[in-house]
N, CA, C and O atoms as a Tinker XYZ file with bonds, in Angstrom:
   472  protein
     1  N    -83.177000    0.992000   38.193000    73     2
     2  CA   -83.400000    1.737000   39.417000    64     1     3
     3  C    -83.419000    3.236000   39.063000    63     2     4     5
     4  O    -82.582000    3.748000   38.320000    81     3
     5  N    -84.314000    3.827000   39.580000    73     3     6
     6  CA   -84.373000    5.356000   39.410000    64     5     7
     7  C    -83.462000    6.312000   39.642000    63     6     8     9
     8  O    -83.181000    6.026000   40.806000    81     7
     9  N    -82.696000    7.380000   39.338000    73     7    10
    10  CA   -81.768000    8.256000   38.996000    64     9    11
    11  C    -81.595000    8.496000   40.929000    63    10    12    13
    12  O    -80.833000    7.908000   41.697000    81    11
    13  N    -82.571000    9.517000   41.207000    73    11    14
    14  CA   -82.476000    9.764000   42.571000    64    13    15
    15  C    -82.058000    8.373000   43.785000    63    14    16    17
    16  O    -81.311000    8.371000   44.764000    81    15
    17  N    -82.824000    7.413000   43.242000    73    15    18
    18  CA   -83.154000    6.370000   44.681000    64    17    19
    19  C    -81.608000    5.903000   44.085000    63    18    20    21
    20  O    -80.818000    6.265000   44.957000    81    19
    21  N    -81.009000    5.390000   43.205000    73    19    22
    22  CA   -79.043000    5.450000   43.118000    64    21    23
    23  C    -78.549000    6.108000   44.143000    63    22    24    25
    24  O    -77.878000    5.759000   45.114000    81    23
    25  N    -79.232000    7.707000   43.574000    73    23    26
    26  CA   -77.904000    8.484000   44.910000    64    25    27
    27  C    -78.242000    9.072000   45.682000    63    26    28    29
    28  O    -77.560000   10.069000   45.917000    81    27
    29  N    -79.356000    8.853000   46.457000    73    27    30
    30  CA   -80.025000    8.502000   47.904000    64    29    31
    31  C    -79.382000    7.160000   47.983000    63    30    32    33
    32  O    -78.384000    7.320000   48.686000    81    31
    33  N    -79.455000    6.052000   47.648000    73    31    34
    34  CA   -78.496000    5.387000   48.347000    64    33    35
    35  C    -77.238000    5.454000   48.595000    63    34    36    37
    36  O    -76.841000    5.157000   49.722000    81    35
    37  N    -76.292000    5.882000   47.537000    73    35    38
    38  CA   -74.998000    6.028000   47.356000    64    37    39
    39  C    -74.752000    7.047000   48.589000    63    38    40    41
    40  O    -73.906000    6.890000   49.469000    81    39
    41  N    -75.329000    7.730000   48.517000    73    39    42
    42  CA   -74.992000    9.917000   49.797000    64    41    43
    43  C    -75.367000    8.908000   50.821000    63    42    44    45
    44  O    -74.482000    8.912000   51.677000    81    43
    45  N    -76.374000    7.971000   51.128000    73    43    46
    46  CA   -76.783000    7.343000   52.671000    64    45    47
    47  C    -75.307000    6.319000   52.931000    63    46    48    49
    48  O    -74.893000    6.218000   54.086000    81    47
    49  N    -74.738000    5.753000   52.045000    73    47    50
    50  CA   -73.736000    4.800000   52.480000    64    49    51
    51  C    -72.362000    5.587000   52.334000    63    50    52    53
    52  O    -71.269000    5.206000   52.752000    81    51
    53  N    -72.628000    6.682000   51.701000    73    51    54
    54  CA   -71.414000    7.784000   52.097000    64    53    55
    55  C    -71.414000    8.396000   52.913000    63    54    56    57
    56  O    -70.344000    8.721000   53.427000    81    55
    57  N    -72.607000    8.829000   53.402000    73    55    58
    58  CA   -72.685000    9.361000   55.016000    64    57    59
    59  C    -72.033000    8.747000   56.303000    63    58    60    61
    60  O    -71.309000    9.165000   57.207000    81    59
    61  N    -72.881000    7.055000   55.816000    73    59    62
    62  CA   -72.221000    6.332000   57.194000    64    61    63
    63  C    -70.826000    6.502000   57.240000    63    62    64    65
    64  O    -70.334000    7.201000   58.126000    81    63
    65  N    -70.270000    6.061000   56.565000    73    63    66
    66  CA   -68.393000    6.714000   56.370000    64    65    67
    67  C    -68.036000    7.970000   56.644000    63    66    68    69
    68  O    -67.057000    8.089000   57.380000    81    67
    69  N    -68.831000    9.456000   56.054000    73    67    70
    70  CA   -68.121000   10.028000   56.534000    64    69    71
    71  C    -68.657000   10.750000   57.974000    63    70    72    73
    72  O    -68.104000   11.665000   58.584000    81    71
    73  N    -69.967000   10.014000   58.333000    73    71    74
    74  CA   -70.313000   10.814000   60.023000    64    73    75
    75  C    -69.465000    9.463000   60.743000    63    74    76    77
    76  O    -69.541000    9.571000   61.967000    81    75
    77  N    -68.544000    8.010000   60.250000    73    75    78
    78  CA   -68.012000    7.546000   61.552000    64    77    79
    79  C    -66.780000    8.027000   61.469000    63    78    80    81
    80  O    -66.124000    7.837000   62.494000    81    79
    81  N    -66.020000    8.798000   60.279000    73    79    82
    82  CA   -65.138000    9.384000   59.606000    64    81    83
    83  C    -64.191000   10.482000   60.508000    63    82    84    85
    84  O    -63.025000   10.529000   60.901000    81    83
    85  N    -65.958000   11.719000   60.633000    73    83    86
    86  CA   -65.443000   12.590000   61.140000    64    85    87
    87  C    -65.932000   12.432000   62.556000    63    86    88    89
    88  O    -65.530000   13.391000   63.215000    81    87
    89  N    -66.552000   11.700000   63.186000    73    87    90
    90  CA   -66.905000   11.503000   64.928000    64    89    91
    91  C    -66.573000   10.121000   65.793000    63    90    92    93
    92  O    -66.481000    9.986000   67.013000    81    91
    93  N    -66.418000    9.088000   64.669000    73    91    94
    94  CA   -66.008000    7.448000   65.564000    64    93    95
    95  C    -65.147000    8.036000   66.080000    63    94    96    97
    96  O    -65.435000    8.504000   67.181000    81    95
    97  N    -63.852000    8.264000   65.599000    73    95    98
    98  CA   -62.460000    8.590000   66.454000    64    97    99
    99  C    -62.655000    9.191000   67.943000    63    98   100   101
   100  O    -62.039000    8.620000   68.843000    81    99
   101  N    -63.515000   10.368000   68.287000    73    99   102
   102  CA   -63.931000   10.697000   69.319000    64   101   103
   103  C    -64.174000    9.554000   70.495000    63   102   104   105
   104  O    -63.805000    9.833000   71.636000    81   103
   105  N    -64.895000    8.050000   70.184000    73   103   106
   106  CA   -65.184000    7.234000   70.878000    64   105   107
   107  C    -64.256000    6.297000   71.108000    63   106   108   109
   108  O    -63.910000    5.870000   72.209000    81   107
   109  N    -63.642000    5.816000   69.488000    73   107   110
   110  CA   -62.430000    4.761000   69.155000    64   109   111
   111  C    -61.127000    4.869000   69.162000    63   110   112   113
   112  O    -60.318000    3.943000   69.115000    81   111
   113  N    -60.855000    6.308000   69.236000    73   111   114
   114  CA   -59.219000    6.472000   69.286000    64   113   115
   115  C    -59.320000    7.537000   69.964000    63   114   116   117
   116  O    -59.049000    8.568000   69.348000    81   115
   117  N    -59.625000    7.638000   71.050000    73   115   118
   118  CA   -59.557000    8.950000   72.134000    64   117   119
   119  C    -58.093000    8.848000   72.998000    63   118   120   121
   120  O    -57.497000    9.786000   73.528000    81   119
   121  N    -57.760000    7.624000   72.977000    73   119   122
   122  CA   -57.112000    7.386000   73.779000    64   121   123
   123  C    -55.556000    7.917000   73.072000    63   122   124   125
   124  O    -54.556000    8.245000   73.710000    81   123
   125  N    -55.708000    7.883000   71.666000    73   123   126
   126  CA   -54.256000    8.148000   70.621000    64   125   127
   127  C    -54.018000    9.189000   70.299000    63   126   128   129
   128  O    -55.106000    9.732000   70.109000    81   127
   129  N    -53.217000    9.884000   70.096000    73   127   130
   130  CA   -52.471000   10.659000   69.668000    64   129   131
   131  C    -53.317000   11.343000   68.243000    63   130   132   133
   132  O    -53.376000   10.591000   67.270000    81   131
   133  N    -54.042000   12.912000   68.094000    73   131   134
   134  CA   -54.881000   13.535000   67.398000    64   133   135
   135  C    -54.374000   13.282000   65.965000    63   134   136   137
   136  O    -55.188000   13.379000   65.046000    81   135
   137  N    -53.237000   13.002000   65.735000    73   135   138
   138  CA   -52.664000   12.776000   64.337000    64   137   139
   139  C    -52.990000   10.944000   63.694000    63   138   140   141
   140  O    -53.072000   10.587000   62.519000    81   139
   141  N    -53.097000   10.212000   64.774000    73   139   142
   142  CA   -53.292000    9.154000   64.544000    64   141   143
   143  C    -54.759000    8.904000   63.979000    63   142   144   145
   144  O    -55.066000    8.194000   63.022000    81   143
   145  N    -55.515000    9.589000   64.725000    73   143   146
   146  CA   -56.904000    9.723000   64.465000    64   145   147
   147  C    -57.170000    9.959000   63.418000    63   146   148   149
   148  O    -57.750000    9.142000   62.703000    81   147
   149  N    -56.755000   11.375000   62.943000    73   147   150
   150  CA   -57.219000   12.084000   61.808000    64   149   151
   151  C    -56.143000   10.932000   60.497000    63   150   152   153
   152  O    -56.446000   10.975000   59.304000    81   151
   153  N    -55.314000   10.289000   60.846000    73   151   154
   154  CA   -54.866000    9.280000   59.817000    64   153   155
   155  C    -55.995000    8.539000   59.207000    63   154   156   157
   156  O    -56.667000    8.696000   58.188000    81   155
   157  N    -55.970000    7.439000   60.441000    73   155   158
   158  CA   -57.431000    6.472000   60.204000    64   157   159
   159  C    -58.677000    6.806000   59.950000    63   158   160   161
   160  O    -59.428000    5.964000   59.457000    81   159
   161  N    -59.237000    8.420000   60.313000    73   159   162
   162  CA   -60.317000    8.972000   59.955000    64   161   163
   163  C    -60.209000    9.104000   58.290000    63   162   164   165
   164  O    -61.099000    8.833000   57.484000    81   163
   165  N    -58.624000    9.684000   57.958000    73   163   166
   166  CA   -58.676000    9.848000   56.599000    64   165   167
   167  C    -58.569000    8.213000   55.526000    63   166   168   169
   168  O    -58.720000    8.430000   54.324000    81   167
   169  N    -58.414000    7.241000   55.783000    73   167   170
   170  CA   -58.324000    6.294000   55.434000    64   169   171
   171  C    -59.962000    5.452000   55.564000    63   170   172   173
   172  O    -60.014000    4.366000   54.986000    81   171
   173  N    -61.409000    5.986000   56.380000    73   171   174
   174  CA   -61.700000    5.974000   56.468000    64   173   175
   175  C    -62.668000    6.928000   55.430000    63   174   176   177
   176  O    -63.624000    6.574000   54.739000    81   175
   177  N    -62.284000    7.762000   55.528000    73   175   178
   178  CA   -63.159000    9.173000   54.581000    64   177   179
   179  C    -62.720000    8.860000   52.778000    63   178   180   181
   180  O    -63.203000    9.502000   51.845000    81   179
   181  N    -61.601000    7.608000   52.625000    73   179   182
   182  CA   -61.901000    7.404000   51.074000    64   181   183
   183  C    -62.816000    6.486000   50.851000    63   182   184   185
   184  O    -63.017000    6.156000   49.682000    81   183
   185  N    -63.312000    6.082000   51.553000    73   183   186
   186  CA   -64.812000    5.149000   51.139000    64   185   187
   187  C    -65.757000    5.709000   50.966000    63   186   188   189
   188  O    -66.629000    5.342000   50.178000    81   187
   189  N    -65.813000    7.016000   51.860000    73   187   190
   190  CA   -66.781000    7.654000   52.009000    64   189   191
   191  C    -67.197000    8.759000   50.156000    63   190   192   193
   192  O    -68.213000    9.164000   49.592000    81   191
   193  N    -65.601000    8.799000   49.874000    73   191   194
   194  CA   -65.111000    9.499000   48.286000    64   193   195
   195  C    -65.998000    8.485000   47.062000    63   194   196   197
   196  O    -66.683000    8.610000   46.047000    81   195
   197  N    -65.552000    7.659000   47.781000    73   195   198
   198  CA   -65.435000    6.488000   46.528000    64   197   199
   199  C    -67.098000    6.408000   46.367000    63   198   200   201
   200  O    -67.453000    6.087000   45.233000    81   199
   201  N    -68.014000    6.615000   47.188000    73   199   202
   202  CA   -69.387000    6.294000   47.221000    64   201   203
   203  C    -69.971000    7.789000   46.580000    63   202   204   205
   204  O    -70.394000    7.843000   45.425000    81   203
   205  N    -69.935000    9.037000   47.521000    73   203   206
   206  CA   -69.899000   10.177000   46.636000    64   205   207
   207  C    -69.484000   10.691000   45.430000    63   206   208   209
   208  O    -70.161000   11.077000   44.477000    81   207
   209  N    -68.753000   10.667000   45.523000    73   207   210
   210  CA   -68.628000   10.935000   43.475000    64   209   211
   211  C    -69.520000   10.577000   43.008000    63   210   212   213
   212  O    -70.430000   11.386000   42.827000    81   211
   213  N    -69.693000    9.092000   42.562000    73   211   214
   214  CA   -70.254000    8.940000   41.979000    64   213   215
   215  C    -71.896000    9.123000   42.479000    63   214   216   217
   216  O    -72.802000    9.261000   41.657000    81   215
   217  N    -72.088000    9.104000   43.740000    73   215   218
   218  CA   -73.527000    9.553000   43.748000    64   217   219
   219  C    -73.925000   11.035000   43.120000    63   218   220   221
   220  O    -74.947000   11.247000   42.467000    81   219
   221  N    -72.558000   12.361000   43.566000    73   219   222
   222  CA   -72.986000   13.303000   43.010000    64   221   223
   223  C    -73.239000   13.567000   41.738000    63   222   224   225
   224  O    -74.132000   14.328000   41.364000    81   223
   225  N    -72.391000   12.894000   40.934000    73   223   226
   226  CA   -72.379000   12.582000   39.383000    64   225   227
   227  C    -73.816000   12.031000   38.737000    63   226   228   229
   228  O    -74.348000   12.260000   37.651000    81   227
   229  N    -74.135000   11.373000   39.642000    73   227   230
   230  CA   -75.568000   10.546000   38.704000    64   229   231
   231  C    -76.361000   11.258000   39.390000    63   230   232   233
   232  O    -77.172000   11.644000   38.548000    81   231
   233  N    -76.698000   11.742000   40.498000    73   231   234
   234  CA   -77.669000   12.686000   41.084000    64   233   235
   235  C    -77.497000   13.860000   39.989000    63   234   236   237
   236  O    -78.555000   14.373000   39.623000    81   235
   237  N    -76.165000   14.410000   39.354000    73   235   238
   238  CA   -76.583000   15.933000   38.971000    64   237   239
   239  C    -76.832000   15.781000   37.553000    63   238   240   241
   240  O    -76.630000   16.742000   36.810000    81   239
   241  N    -77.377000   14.336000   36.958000    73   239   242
   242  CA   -77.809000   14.234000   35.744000    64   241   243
   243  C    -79.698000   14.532000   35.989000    63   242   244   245
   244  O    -80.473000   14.634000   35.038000    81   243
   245  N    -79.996000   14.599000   37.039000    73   243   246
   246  CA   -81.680000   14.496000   37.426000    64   245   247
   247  C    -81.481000   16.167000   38.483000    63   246   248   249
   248  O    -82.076000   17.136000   38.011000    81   247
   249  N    -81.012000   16.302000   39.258000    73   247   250
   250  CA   -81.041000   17.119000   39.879000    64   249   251
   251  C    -80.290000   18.597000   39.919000    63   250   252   253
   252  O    -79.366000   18.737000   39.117000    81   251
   253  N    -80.571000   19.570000   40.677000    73   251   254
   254  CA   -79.986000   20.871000   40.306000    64   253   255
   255  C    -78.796000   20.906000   41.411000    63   254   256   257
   256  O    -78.195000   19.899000   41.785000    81   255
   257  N    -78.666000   21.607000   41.656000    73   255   258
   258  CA   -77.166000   21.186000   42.888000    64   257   259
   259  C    -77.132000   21.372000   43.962000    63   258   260   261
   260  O    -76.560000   20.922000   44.955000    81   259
   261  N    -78.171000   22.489000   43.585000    73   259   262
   262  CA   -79.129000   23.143000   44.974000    64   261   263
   263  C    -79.377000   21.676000   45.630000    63   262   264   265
   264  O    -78.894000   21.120000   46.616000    81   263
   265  N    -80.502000   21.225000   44.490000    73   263   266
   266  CA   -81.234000   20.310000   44.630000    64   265   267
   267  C    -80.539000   18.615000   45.950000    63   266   268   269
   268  O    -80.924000   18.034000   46.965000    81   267
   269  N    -79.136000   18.552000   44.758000    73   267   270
   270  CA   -78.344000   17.681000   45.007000    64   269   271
   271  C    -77.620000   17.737000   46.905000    63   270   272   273
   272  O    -77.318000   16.861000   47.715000    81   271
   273  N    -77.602000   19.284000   46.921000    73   271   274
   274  CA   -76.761000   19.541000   47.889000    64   273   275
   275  C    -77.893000   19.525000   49.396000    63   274   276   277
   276  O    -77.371000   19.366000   50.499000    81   275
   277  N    -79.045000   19.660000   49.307000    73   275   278
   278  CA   -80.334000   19.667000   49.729000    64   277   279
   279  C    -80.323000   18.184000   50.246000    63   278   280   281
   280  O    -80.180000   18.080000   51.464000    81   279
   281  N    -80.409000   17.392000   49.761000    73   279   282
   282  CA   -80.634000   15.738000   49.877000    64   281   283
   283  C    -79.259000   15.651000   50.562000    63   282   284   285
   284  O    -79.520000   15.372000   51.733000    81   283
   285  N    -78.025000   15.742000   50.430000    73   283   286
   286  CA   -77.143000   15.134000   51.352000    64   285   287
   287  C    -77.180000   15.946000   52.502000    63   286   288   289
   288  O    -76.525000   15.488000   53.438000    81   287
   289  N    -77.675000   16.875000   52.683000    73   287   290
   290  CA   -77.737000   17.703000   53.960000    64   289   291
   291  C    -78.625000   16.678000   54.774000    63   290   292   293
   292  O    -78.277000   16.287000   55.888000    81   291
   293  N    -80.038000   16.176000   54.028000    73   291   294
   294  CA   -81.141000   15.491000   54.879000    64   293   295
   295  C    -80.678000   14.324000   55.350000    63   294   296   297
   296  O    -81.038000   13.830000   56.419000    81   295
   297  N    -79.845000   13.826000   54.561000    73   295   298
   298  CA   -79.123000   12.096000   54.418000    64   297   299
   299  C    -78.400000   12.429000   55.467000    63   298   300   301
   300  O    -78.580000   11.696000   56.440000    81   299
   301  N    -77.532000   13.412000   55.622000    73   299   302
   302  CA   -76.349000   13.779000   56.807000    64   301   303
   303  C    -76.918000   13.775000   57.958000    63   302   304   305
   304  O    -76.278000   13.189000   58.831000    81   303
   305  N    -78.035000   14.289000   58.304000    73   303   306
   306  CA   -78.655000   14.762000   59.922000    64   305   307
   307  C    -79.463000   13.163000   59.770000    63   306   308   309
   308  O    -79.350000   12.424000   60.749000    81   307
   309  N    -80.230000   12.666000   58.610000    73   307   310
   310  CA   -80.751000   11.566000   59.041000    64   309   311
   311  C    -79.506000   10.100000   59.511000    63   310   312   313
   312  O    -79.795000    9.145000   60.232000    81   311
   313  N    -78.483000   10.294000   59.002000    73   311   314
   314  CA   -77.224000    9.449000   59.348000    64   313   315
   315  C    -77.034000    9.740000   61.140000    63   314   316   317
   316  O    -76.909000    8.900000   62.031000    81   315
   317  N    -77.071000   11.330000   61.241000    73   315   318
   318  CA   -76.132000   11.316000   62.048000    64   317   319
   319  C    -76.572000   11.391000   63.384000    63   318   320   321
   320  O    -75.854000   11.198000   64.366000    81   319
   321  N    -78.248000   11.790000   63.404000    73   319   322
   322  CA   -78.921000   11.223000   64.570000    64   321   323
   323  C    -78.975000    9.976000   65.116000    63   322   324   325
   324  O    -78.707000    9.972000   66.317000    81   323
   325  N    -79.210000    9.008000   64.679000    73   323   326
   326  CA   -79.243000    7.692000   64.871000    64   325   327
   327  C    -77.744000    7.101000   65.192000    63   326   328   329
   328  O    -77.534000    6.052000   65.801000    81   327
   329  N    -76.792000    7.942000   64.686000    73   327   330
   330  CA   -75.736000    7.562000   65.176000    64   329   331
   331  C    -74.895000    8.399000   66.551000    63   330   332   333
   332  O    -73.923000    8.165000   67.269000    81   331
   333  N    -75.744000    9.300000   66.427000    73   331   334
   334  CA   -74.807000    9.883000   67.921000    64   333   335
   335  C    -75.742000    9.766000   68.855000    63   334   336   337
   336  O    -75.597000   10.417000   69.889000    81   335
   337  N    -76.862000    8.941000   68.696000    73   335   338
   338  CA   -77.945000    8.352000   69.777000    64   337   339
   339  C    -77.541000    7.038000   70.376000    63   338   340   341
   340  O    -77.347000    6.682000   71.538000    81   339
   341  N    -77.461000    6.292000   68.956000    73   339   342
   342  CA   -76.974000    4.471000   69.404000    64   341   343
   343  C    -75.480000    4.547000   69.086000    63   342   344   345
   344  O    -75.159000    3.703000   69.923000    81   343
   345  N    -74.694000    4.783000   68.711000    73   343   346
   346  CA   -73.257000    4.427000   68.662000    64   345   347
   347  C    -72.188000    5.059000   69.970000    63   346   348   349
   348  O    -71.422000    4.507000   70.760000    81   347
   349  N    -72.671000    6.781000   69.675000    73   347   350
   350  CA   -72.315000    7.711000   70.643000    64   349   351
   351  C    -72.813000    7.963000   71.785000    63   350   352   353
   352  O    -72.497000    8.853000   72.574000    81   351
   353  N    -73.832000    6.935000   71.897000    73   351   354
   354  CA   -74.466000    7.454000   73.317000    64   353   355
   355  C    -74.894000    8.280000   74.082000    63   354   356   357
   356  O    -75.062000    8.273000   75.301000    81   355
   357  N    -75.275000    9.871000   72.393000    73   355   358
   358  CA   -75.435000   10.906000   73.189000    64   357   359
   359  C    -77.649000   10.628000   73.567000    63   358   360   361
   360  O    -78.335000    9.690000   73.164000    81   359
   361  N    -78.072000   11.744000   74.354000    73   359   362
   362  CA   -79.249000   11.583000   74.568000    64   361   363
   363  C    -79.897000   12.240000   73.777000    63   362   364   365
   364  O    -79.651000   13.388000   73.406000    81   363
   365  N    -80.960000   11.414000   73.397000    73   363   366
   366  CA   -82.296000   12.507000   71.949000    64   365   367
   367  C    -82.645000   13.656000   72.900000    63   366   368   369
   368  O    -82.789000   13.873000   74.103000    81   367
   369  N    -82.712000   14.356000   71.556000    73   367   370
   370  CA   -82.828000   16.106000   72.355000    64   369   371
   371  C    -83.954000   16.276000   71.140000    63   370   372   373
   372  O    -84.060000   15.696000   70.060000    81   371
   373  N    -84.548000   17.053000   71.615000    73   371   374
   374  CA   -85.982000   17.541000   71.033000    64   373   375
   375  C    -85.263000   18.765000   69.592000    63   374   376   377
   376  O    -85.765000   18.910000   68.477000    81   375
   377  N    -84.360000   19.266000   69.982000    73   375   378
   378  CA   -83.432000   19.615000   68.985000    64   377   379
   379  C    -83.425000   19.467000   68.222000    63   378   380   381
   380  O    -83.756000   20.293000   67.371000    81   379
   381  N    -82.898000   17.875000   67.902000    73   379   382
   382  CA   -82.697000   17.125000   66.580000    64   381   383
   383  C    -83.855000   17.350000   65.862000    63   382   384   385
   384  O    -83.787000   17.891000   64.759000    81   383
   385  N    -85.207000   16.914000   66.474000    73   383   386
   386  CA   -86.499000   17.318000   65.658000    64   385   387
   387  C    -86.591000   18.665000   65.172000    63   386   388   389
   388  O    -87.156000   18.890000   64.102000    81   387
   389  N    -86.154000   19.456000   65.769000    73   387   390
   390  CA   -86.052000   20.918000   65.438000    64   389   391
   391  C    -85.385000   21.324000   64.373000    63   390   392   393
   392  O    -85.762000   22.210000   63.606000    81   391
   393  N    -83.739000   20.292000   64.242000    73   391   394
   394  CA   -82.905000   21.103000   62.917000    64   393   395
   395  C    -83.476000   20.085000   62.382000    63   394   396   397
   396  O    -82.898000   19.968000   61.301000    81   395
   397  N    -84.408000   19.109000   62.478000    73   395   398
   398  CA   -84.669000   18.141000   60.949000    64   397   399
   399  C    -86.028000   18.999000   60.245000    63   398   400   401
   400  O    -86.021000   19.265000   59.043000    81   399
   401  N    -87.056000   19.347000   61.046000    73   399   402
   402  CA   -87.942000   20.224000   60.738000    64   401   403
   403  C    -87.738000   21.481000   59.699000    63   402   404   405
   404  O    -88.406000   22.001000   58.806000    81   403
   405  N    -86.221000   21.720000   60.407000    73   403   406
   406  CA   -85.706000   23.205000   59.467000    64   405   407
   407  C    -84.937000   22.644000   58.076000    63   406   408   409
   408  O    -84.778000   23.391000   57.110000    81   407
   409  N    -84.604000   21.632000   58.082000    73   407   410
   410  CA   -84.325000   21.054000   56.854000    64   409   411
   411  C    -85.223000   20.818000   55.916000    63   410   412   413
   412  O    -85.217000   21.232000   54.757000    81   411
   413  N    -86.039000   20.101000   56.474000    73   411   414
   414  CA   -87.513000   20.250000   55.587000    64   413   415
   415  C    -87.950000   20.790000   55.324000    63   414   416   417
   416  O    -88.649000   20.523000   54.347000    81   415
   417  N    -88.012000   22.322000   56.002000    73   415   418
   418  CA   -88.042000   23.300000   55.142000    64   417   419
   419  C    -87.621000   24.126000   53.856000    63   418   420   421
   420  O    -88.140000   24.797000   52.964000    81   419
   421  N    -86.291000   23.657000   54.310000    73   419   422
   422  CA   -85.588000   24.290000   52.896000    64   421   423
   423  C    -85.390000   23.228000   51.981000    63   422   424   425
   424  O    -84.654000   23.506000   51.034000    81   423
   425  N    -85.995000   21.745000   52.028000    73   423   426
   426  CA   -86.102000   20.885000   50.791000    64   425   427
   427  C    -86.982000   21.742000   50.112000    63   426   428   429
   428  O    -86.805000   22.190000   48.979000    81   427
   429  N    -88.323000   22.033000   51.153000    73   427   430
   430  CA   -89.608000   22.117000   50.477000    64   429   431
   431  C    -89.025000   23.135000   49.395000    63   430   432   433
   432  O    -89.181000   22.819000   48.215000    81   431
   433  N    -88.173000   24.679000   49.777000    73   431   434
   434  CA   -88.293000   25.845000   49.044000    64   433   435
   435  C    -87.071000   25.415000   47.797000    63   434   436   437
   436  O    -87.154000   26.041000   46.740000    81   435
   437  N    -85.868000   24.271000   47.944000    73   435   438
   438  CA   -85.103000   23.966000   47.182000    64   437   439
   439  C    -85.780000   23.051000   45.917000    63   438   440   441
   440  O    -85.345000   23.005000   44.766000    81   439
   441  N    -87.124000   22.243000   46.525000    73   439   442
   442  CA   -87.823000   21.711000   44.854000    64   441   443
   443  C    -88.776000   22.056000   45.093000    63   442   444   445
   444  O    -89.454000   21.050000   44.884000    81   443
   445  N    -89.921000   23.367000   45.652000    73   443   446
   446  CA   -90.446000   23.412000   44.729000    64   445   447
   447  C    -91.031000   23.956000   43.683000    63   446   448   449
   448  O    -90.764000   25.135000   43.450000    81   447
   449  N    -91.533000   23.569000   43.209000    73   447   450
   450  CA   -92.119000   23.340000   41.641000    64   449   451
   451  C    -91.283000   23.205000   40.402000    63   450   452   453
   452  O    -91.459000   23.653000   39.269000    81   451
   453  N    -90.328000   22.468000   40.917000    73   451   454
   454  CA   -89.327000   21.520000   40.355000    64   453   455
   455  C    -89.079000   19.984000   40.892000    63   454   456   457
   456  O    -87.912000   19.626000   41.056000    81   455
   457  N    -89.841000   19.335000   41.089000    73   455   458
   458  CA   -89.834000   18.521000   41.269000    64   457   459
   459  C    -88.654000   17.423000   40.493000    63   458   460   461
   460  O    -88.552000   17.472000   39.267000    81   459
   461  N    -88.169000   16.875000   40.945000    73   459   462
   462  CA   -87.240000   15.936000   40.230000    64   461   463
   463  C    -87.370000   14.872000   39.367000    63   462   464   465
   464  O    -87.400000   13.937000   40.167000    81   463
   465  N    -87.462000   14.409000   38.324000    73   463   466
   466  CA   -87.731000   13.558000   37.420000    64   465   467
   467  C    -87.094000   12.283000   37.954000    63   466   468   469
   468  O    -85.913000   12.470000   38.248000    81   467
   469  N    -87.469000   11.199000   38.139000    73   467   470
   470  CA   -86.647000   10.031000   38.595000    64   469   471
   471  C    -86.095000    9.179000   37.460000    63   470   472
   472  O    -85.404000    8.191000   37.709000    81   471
């Protein structure tokens, strides 16, 4: 499997952990006590460790950090729309298209003409 598509997957299944990490609690433990939350959030956010590392590690054998740090930004907003649409129940806002647009922008100026070797 190719260097990048590893940790594009690894940053996408670390995302899901850490966007239900740092926002499930809002939905799932609203009702508890803010210390309780941020417990289970943190018991929650070592899966999210355990998947990163090592994605950043094998990503920064192909990529620059810029580069590296670029892709989990995209992975993050692409995680975290879909989840504060269907999980959170918030409503699509034309927005979201807006900061994903501006992300894409700064992939474009973060590779190019460095393109990444896979």
């Amino acid at each position: 499997m190719p260097t990048v598509l590893k940790t594009i997957l690894l940053l996408t299944a670390s995302n899901l952990f850490m966007t239900y990490a740092w926002y499930g609690h809002l939905r799932t433990q609203a009702h508890k006590a803010w210390y309780v939350a941020a417990l289970v959030s943190w018991g929650i956010a070592l899966f999210e460790y355990l998947l990163q590392v090592p994605a950043n590690r094998i990503g920064y054998t192909t990529l620059s950090l810029a580069q590296l740090k670029m892709l989990q930004e995209v992975i993050a907003i692409g995680v975290f729309i879909p989840f504060a649409v269907v999980y959170m129940k918030q409503p699509i806002k034309l927005d979201f298209l807006f900061a994903a647009l501006c992300l894409l922008g700064a992939v474009y100026f973060v590779f190019r003409g460095n393109a990444a070797a896979a």
